[in-house]
FIDREN-927593 format. One line per 8 residues: number of its first residue (from 0); for each residue x, y, z of C-alpha. Coordinates in Angstrom, 1 decimal, always signed. Last residue first. Example, Ala and Ser with C-alpha at 12.3 -4.5 7.8 and 13.67 -1.06 7.14 Angstrom:
<rs>
1 = +13.7:-1.1:+7.1  +12.3:-4.5:+7.8
</rs>
This chain:
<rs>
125 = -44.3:+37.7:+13.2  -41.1:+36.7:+13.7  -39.7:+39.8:+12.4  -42.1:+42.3:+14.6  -40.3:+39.9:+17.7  -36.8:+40.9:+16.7  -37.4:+44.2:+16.1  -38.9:+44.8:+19.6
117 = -35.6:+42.7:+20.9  -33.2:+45.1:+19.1  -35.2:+48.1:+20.0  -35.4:+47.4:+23.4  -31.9:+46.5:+23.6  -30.9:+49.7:+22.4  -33.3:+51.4:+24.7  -31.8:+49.8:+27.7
109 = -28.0:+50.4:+26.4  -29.1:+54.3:+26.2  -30.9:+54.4:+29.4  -27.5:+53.0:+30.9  -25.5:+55.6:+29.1  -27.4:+58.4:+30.2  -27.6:+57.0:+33.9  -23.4:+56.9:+33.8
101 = -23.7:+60.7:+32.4  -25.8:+61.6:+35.0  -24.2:+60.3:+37.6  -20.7:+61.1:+36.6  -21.4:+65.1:+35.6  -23.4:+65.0:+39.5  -20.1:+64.0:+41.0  -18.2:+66.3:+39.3
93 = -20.5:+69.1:+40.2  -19.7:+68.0:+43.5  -16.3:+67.8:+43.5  -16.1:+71.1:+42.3  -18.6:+72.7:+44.9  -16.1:+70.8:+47.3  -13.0:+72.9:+46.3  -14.9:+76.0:+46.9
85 = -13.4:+79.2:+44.9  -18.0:+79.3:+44.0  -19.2:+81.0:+40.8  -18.1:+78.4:+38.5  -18.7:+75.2:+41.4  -22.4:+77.0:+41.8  -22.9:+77.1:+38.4  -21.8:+73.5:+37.4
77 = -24.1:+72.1:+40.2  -27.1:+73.5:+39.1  -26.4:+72.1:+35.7  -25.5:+68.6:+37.4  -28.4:+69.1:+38.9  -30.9:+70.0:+35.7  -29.2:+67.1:+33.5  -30.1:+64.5:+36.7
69 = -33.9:+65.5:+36.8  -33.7:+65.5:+33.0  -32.4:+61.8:+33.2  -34.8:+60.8:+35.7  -37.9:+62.4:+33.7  -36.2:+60.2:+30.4  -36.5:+57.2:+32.2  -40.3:+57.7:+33.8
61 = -40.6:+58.4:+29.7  -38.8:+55.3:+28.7  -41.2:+53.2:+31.6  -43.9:+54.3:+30.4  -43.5:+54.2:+26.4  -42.7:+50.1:+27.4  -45.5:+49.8:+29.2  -47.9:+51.4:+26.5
53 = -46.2:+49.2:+23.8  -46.8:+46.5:+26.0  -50.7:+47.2:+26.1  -52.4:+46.6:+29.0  -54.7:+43.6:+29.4  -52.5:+41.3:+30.1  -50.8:+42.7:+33.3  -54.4:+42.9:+35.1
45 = -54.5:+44.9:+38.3  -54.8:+43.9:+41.4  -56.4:+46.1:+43.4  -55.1:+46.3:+47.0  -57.3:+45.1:+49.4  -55.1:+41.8:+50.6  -51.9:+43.8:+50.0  -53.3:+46.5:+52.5
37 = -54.8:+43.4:+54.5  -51.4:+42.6:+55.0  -49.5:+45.8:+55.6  -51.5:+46.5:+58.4  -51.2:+43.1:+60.0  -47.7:+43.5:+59.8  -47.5:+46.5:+61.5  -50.0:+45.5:+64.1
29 = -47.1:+42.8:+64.8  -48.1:+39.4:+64.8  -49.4:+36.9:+67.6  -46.3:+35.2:+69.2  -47.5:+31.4:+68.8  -45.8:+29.8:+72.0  -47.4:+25.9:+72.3  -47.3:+24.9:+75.8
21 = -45.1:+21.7:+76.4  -47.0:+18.9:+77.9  -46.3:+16.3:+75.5  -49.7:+16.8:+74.2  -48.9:+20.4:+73.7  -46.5:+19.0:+71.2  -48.7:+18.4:+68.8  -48.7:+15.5:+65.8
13 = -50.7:+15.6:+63.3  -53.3:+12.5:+62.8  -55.1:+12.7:+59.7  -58.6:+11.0:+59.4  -60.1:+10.0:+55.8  -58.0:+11.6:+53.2  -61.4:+12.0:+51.4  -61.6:+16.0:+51.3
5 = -59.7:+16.6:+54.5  -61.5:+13.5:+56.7  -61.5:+14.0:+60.5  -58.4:+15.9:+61.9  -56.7:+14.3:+64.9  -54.6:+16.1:+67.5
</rs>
């Protein structure tokens, strides 16, 4: 197979192997796939320098702060069941719930640090 001049390469030979007789087996793509391309394609993209970091950063503490309620109001949940309940596992699980959320609360609290510290950092190099 030749192609003729690809913006002034002049001509391009590729080579093929249907010209060695072998039939060339393209398996056409999933509808899935095809889906979840022209979804991507379509999707709006939307401009990262025009928001505000501040407003980024406010986001993302206050989708952190939902989380950690979330977690406060199971492990809660889970402390009344295990006080009310003679089940071993109820106590487990309102151990389980004390972990996660006190592992996410530190977490959050390392993130916001670090925000801070870099936040201040920038406002003093200004």
């Amino acid at each position: 197979m030749s192609v003729k001049d690809i913006q002034g390469l002049g001509q391009v030979n590729i080579p093929s192997t249907a010209e060695s007789g072998e039939q060339s087996k393209v398996k056409a793509p999933s509808q899935q796939d095809v889906h979840f391309f022209s979804a991507a394609m379509q999707a709006p993209q939307q401009d990262q320098s025009n928001t505000n970091v501040a407003e980024r950063i406010v986001d993302q503490l206050s989708g952190s702060s939902e989380h950690l309620q979330e977690l406060s109001d199971k492990a809660n949940k889970a402390l009344r069941k295990a006080s009310k309940s003679s089940n071993p596992e109820d106590v487990i699980a309102a151990n389980r719930s004390l972990s996660s959320f006190y592992l996410e609360s530190l977490l959050t609290t390392k993130l916001i640090s670090k925000g801070s510290q870099a936040i201040e950092k920038l406002t003093s190099l200004q």
